[in-house]
Backbone as CSV, one residue per row, in Angstrom:
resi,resn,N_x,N_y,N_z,CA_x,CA_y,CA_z,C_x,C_y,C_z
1,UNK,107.428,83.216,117.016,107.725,84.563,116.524,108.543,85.291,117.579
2,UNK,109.752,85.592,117.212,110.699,86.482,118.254,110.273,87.584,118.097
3,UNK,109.389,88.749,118.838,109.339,89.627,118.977,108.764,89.963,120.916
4,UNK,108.522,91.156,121.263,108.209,91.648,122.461,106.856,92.027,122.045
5,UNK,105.750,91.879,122.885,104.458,92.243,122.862,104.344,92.458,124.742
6,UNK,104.149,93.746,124.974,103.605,93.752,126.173,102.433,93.224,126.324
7,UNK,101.708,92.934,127.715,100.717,92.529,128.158,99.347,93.369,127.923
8,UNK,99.843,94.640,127.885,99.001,95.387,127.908,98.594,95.802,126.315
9,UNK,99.208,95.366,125.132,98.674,96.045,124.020,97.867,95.175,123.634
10,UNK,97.187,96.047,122.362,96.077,95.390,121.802,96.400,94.655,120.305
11,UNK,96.636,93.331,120.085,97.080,93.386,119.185,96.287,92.461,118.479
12,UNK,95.470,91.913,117.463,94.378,91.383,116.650,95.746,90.188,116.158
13,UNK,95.105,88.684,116.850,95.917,87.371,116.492,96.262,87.456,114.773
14,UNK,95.427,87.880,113.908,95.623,87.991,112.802,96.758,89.091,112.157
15,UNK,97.267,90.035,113.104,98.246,90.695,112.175,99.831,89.785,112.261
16,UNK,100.128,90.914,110.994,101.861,89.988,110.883,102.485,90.470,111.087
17,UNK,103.004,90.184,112.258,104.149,90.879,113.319,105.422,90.516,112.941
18,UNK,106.543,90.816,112.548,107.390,89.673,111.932,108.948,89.855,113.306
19,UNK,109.756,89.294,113.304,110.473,89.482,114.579,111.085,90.489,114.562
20,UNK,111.651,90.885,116.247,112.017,92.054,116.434,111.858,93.173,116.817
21,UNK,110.198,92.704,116.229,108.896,93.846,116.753,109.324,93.991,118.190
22,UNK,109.203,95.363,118.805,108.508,95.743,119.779,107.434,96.561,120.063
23,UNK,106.484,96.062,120.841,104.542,96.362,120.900,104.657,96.693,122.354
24,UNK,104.548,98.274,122.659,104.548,98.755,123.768,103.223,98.552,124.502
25,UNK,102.988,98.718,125.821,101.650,98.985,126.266,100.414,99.377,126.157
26,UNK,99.433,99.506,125.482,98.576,100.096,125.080,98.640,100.456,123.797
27,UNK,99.891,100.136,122.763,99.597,100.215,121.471,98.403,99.094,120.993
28,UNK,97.375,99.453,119.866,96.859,99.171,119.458,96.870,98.231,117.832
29,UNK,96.769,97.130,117.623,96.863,96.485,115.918,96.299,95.957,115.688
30,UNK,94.942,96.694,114.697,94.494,95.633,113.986,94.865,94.963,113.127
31,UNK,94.259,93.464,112.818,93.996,92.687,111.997,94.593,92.707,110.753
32,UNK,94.146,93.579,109.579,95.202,93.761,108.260,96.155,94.798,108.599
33,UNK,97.201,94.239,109.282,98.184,95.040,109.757,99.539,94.354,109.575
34,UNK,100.879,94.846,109.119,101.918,94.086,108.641,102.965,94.710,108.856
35,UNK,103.923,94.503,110.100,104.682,95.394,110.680,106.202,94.638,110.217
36,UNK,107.297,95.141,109.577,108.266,94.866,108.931,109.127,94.870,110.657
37,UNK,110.138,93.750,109.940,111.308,92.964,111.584,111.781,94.547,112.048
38,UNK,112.166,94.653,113.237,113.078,95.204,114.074,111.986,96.729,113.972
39,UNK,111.224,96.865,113.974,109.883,97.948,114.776,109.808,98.184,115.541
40,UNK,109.483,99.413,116.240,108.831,99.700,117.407,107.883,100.023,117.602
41,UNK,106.681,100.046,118.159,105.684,100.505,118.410,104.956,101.115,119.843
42,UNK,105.327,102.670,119.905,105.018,102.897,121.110,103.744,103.262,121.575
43,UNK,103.644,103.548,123.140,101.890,102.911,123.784,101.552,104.357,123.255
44,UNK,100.035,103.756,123.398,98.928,104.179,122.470,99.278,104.525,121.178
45,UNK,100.218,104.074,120.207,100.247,104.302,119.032,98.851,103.029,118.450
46,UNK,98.003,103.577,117.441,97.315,102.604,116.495,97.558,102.732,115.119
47,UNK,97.684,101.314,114.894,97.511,100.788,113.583,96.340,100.310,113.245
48,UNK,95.836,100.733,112.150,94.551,100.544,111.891,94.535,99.260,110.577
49,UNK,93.824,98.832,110.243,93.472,98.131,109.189,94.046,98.620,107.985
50,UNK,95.300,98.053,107.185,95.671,98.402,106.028,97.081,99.309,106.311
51,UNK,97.507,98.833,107.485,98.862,99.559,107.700,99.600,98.433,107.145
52,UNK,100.827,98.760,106.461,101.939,98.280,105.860,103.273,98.970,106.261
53,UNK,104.134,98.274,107.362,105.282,99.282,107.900,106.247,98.368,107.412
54,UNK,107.285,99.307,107.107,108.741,98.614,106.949,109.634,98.125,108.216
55,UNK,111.004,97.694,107.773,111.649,97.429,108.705,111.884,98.464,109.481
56,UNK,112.325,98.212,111.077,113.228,99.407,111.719,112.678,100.659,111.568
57,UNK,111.335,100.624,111.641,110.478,102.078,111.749,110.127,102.096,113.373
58,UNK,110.173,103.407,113.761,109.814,103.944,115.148,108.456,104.474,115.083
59,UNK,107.700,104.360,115.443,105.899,104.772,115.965,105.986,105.172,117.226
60,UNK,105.491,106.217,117.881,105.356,107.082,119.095,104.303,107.279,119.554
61,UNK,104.361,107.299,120.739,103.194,107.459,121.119,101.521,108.390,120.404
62,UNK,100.996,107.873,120.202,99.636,108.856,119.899,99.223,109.112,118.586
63,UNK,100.411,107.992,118.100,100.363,108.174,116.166,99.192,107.471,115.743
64,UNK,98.591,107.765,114.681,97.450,106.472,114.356,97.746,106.904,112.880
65,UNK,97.811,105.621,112.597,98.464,104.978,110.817,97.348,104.348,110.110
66,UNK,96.643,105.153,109.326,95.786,104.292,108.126,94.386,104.183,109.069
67,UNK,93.951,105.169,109.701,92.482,106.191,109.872,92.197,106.119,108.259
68,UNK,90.557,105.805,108.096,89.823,105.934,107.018,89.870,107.846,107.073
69,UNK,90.150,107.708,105.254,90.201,109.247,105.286,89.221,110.239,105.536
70,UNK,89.435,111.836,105.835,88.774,112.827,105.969,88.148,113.264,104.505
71,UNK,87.698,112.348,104.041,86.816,112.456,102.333,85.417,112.134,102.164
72,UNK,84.785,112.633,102.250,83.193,112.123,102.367,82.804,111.713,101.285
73,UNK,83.838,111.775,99.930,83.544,110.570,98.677,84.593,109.315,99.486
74,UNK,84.816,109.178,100.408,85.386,107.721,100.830,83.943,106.400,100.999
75,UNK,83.980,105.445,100.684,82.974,104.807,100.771,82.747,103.690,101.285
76,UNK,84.203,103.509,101.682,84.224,102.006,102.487,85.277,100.837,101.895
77,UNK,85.855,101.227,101.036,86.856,100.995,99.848,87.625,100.106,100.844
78,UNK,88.445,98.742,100.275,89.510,98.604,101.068,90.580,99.160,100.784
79,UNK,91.377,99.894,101.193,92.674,100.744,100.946,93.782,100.393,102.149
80,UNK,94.956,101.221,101.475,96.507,101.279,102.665,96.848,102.239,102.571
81,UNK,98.056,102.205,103.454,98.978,102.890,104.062,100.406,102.364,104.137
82,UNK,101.491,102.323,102.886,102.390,101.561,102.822,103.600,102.563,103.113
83,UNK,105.018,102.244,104.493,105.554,102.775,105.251,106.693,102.200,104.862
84,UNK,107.400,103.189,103.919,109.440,101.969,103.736,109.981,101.806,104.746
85,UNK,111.085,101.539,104.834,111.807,100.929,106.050,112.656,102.026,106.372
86,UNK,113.413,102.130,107.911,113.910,102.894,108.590,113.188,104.480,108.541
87,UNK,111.710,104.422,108.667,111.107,105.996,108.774,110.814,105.924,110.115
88,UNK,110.266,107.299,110.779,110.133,107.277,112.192,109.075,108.359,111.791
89,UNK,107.976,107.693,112.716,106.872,108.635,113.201,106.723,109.065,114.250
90,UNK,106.254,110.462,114.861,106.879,110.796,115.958,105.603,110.967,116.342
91,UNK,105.118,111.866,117.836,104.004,111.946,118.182,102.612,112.690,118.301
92,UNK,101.854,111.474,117.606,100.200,112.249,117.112,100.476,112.373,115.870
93,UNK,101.113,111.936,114.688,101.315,111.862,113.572,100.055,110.916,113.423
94,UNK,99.222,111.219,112.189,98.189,110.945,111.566,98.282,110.768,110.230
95,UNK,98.519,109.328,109.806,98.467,109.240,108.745,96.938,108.790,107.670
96,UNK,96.538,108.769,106.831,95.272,108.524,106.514,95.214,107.764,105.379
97,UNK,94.129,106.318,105.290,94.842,105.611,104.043,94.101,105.895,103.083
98,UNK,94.713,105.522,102.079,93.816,105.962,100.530,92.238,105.986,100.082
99,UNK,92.066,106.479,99.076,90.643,106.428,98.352,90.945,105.412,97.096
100,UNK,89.310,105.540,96.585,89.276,105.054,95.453,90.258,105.667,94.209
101,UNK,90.781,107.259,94.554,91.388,107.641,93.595,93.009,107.203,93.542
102,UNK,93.392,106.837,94.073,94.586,105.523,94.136,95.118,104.480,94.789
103,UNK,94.073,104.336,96.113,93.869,103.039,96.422,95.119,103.151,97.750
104,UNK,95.763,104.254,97.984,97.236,103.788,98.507,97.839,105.049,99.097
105,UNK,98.375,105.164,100.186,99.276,106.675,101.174,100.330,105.834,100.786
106,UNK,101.649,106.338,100.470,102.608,106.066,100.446,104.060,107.136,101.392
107,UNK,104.763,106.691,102.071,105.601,107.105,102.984,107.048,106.046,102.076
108,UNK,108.185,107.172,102.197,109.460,106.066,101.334,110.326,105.642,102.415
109,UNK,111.280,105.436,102.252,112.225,104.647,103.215,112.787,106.210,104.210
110,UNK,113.310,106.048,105.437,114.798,106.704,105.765,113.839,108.122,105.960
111,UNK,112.293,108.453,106.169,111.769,109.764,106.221,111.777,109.806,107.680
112,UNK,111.162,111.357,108.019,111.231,111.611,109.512,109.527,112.902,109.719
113,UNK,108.690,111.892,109.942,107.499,112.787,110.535,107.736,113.016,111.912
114,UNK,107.095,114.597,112.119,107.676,115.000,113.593,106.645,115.025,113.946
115,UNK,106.412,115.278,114.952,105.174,115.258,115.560,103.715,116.366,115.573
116,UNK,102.926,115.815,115.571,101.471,116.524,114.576,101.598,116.707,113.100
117,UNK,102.534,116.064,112.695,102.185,115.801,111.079,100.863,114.874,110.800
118,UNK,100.006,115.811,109.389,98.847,115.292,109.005,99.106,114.498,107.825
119,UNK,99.101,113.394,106.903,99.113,113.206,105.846,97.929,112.486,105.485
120,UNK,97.127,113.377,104.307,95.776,112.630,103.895,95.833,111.607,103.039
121,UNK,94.500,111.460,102.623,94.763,110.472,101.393,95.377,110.151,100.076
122,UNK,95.606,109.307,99.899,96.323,109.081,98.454,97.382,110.124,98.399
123,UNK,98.412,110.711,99.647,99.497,111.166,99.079,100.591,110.199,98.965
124,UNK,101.595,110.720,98.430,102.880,109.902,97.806,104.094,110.878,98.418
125,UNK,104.364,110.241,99.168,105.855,110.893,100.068,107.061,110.272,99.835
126,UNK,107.984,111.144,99.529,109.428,110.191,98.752,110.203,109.568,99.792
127,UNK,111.100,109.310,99.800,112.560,108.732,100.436,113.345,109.807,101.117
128,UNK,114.081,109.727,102.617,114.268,110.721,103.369,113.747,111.931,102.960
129,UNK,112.727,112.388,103.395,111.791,113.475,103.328,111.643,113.872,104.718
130,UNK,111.749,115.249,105.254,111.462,115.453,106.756,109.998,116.149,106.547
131,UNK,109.249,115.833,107.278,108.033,116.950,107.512,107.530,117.444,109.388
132,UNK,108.150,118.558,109.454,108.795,119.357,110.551,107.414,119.659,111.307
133,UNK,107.186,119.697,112.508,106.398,119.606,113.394,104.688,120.248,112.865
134,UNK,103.913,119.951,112.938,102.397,120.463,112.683,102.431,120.740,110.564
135,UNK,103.029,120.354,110.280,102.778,120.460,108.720,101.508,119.452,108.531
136,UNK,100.545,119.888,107.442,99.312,119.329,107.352,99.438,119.316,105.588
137,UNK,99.139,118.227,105.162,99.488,117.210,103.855,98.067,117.197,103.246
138,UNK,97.473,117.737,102.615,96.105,117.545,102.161,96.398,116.308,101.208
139,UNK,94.982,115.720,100.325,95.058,114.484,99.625,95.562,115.048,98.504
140,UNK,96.380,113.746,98.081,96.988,113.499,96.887,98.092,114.981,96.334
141,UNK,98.585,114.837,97.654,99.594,115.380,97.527,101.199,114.654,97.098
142,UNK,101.783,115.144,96.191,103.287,114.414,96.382,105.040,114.851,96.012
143,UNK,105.040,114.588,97.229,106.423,114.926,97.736,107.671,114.147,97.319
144,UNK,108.467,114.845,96.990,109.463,114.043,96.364,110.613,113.639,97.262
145,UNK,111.545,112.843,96.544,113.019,112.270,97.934,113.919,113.710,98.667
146,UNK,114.146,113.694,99.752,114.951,114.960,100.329,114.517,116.113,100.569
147,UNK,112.938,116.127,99.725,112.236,117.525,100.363,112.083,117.572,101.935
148,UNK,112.398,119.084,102.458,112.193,119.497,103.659,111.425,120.512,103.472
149,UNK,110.023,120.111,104.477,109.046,121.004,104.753,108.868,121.100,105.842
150,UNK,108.882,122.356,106.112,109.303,123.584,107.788,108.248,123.323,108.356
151,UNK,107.840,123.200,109.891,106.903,123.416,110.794,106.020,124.522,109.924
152,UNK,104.723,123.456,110.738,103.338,124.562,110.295,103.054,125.034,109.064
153,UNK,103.484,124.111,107.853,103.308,124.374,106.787,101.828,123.685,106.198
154,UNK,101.120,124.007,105.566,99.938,124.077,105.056,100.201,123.433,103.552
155,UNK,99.519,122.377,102.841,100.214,122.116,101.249,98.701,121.472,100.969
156,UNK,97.898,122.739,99.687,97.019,122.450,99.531,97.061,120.724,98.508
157,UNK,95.847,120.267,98.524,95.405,119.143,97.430,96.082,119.228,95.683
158,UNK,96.392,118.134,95.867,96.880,117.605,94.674,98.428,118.665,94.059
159,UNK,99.024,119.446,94.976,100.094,120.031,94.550,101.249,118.780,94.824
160,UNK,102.660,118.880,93.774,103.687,118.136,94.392,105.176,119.535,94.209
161,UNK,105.396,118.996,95.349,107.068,119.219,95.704,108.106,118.595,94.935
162,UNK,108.978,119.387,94.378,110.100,118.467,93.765,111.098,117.969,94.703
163,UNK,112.066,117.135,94.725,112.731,116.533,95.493,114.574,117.845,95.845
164,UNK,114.603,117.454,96.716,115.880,118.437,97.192,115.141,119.978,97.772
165,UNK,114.185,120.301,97.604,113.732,121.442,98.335,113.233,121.733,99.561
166,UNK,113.386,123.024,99.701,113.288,123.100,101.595,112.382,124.556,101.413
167,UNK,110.909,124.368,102.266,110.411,125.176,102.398,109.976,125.572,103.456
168,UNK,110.053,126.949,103.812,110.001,127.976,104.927,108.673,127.974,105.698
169,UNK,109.447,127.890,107.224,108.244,127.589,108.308,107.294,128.213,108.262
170,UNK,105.577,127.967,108.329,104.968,128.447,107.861,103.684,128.514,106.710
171,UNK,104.854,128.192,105.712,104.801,128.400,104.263,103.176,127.496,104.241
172,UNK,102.621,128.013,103.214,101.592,127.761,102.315,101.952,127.579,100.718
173,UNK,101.118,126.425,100.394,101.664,126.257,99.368,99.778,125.819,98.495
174,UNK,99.924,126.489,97.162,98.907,126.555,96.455,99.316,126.476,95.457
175,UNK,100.749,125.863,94.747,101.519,125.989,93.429,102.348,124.870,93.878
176,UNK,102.654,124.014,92.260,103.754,123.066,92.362,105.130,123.650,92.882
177,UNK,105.749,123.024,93.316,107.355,123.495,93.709,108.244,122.823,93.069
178,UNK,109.005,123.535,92.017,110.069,122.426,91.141,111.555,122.004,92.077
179,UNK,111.687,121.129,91.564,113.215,120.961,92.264,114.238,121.647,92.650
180,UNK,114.746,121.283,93.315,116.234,121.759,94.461,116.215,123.768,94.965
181,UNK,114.892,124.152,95.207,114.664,125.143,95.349,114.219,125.613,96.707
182,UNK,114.536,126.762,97.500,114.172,127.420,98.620,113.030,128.529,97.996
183,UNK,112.223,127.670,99.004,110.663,128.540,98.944,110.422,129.561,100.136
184,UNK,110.216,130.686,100.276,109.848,131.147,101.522,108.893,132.865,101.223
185,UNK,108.551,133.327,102.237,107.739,134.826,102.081,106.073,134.673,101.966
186,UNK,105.399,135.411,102.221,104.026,135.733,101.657,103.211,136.507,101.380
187,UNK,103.389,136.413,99.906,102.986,134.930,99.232,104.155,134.129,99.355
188,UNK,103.542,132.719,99.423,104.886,132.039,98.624,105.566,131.930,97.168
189,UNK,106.957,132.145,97.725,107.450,132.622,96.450,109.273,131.469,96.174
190,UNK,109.384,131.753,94.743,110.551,131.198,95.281,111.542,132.086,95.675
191,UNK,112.734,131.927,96.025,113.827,132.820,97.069,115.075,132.594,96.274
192,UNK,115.788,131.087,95.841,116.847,130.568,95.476,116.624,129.369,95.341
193,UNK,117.730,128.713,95.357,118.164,127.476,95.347,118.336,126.982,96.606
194,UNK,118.382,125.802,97.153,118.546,125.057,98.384,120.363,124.380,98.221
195,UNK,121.247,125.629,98.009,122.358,125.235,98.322,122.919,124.668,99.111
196,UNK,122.338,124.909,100.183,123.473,123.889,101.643,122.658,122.686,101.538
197,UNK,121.598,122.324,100.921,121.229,120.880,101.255,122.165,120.133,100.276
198,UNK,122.114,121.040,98.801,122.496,120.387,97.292,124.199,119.817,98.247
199,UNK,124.775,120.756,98.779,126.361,120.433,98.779,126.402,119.304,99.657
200,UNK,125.294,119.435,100.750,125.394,118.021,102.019,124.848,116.908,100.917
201,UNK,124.544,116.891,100.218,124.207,115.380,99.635,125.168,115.080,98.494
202,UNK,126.174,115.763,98.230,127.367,115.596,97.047,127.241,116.090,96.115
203,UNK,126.458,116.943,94.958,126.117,117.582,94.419,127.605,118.666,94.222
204,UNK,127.625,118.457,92.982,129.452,119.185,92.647,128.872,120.334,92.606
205,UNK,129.939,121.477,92.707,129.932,122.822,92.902,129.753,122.973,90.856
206,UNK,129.689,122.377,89.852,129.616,122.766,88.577,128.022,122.405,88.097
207,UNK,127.490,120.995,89.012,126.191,120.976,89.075,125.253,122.284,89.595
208,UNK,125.697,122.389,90.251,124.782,123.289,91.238,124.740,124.728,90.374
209,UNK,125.851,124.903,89.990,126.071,126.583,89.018,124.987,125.631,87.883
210,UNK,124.919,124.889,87.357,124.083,124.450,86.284,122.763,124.757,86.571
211,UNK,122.280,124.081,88.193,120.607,123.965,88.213,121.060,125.617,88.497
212,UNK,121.817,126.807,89.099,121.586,128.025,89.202,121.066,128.519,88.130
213,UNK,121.663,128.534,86.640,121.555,128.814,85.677,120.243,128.768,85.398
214,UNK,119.715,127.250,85.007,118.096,127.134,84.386,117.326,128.142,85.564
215,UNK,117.295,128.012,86.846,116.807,128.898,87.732,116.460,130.568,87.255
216,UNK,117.764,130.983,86.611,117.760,132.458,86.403,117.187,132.567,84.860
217,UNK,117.096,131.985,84.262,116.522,132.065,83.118,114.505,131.786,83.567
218,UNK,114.258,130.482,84.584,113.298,130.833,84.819,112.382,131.953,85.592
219,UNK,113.537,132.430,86.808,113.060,133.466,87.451,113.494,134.852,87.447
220,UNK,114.604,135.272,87.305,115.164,136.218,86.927,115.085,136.812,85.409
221,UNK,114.794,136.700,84.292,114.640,136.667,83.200,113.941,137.727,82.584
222,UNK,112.856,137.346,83.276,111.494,138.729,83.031,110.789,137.600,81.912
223,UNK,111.175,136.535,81.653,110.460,135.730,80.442,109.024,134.575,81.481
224,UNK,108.095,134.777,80.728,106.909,134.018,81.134,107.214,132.513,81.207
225,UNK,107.017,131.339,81.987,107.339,130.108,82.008,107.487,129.610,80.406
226,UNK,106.968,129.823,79.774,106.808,129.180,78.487,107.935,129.464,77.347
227,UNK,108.116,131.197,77.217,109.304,131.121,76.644,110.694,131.270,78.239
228,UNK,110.737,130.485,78.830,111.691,130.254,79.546,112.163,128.855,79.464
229,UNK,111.397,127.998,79.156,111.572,126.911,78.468,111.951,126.399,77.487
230,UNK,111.255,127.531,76.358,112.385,127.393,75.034,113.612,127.939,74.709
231,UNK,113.620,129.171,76.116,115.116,129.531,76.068,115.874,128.577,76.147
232,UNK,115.889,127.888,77.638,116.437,127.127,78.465,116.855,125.958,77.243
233,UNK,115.803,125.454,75.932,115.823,124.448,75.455,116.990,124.688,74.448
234,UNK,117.023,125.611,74.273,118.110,126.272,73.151,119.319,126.669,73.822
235,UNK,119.526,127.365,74.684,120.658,127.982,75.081,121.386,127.047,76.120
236,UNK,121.031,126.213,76.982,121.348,125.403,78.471,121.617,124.007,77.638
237,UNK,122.641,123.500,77.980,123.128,121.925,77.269,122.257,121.270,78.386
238,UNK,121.868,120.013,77.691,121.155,118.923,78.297,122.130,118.395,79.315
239,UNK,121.416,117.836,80.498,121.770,117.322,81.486,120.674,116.210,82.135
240,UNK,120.937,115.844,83.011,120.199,114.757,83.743,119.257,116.592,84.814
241,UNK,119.833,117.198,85.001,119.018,118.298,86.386,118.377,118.856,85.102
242,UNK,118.950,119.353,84.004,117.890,120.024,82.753,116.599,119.086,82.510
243,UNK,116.977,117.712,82.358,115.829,117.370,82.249,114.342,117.297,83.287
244,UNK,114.934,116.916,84.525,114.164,117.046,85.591,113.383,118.318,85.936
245,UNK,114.131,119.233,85.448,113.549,120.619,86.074,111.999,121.174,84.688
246,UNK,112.742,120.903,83.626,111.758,120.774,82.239,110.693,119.613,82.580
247,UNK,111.225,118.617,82.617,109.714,117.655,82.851,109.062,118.171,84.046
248,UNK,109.241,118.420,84.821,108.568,118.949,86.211,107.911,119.835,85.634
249,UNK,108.169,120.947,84.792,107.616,122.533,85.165,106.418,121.606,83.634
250,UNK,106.753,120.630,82.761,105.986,120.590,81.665,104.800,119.842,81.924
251,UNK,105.003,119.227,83.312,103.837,117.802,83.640,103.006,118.803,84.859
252,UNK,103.395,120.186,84.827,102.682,120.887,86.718,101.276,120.763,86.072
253,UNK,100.472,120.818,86.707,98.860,120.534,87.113,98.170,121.693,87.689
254,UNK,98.998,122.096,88.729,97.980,123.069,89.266,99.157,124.586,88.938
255,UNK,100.039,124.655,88.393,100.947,126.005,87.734,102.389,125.945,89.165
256,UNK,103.504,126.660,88.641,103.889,126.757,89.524,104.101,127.754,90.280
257,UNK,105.023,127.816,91.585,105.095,129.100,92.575,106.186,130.093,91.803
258,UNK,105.936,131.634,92.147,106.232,132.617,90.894,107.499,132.896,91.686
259,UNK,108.263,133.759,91.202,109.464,134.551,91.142,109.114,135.682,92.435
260,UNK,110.043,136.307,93.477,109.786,137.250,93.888,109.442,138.577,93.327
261,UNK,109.691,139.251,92.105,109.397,139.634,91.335,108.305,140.096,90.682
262,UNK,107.917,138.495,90.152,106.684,138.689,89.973,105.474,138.677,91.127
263,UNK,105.924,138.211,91.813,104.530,138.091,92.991,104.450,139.723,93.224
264,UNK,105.752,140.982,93.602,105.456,142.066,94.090,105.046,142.820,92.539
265,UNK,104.684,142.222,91.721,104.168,143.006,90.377,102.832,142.660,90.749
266,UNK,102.206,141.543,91.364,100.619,142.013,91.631,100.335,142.548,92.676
């Protein structure tokens, strides 16, 4: 096996190291552990039982990946922690692996945890996703591809983020967040659209006036989510972003985050 293992780490003959690996000093691996080619793993980072890393992922010092969760219905379950390729965990990042309620933490390819990021159980984290220094991930949370969430953000249980949004350092979140939207204030509220991300990822200037549009019909309007939907269904031509933004707001679970507007009406 071509890889680097210092002398000093701890690494259980049974995991699958595959080449390329590098196993710093005092990093730690157990046993059901499966580290994808060209890795790093820096000292005192642990991998615990049921880590699954991709290729070309960075681990930092003090991270520990797939800790049995903070759930006292956890019971001893075998579960993971599955990590796409090219993500980087930075340091004291805590990831936590699943429950019985889906068996599985998921992290996507190309993300960037900064350091003191929490992620609990059974969440589902998309594809380049940043989560910005001390943000704390309660269970079964899920985050979609390109969301950016600001330092010190708080995201209660079972809420999800839509993908392309960026929310404000801080921020608390107790409501779904639909797509390509800037969240910020408190309460949390929405603000706009996440224009400078939409244009850095190619997103045409006729798209973007489109997702503006459904936006102002949902928040600007004075209309309650429900008939904002049948506006939107009648008046807004179908699109690939019409549909996304409708299935999102029609599948939310826990309601979503309100209009500035409305939040200073209570």
């Amino acid at each position: 096996m071509n890889n680097t293992t210092h002398a000093g780490a701890n690494v259980h003959p049974g995991a699958k190291v595959a080449d390329g690996v590098t196993i710093e000093p005092f990093a730690t691996v157990n046993e059901d552990v499966e580290i994808g080619e060209g890795s790093w793993i820096g000292p005192n980072a642990v991998l615990m039982d049921g880590t699954r890393l991709g290729k070309n992922c960075n681990v930092f010092p003090g991270a520990v990946i797939s800790a049995i969760p903070q759930d006292l219905k956890y019971q001893g379950e075998k579960t993971s922690v599955v990590i796409g390729d090219n993500t980087t965990i930075r340091e004291c990042v805590t990831i936590n692996k699943g429950t019985n309620a889906k068996g599985i933490t998921t992290i996507g390819n190309n993300s960037l945890l900064m350091a003191y990021v929490h992620i609990a159980h059974d969440c589902k984290i998309g594809n380049d996703v940043i989560l910005v220094n001390s943000a704390a991930v309660a269970g079964e949370v899920e985050i979609d591809d390109f969301a950016i969430v600001s330092a010190a953000s708080l995201i209660h249980q079972f809420c999800k983020i839509g993908k392309h949004t960026m929310l404000q350092g801080g921020s608390r979140v107790g409501k779904d967040i639909p797509p390509y939207v800037t969240v910020g204030r408190v309460p949390l509220v929405y603000v706009g659209l996440n224009s400078i991300g939409l244009k850095r990822r190619g997103f045409s200037t006729e798209k973007i006036n489109s997702i503006q549009e459904i936006y102002r019909v949902i928040y600007n309007s004075g209309l309650n989510f429900t008939q904002a939907l049948e506006q939107i269904e009648k008046e807004i031509a179908d699109s690939d972003v019409r549909k996304e933004i409708l299935d999102f707001m029609k599948e939310s679970k826990r309601g979503l985050i309100k209009g500035i507007n409305s939040a200073e009406a209570e």
